[in-house]
C-alpha positions, 0 to 999 in steps of 0.5 A, spaced: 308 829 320 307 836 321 310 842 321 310 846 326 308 854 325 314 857 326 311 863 326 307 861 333 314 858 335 318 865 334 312 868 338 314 863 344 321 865 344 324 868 349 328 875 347 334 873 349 334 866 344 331 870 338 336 876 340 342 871 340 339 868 334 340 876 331 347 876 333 349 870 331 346 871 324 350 878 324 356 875 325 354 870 320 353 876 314 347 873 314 344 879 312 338 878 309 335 872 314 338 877 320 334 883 316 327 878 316 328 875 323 329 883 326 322 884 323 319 879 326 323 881 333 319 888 333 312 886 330 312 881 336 313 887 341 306 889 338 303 883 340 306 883 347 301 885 352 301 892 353 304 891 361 310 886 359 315 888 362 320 886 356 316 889 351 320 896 351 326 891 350 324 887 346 322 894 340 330 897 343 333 890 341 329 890 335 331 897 333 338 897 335 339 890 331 335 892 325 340 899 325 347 894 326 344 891 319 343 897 315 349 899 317 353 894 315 349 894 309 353 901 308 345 904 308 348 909 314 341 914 313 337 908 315 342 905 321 341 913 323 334 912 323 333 905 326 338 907 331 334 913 333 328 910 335 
């Protein structure tokens, strides 16, 4: 059997799921996985066509998770700068 392309699955996502995915693995202290997911989340938004109108939400999300995760990591310059974008 094969195994599905968990790359072209994440694309399919809605933003809701992976956002709630993010959430879930924060609470979770699932750093690391939660850190690599959020990454994943903003490199989508680079490929959403330009006119989507979820493509600002999905960059908001992304930032505003990858800062909770520095943050929570004690790494206050880096949340500052995720925060802030």
């Amino acid at each position: 059997m094969k195994t599905p392309d968990t790359n072209a699955v994440f694309d399919q996502m809605p933003t809701e799921n992976i956002r709630s995915m993010i959430e879930r693995m924060i609470a979770a202290e699932t750093w690391e996985k939660a850190q690599e997911v959020a990454t994943k989340f903003l490199k989508k938004a680079g490929k959403e066509d330009q006119n989507d109108f979820d493509r600002g939400n999905i960059i908001h999300n992304a930032h505003q998770l990858l800062g909770r995760i520095s943050l929570e990591q004690g790494n206050i310059e880096l949340a500052s700068n995720e925060l802030l974008e």
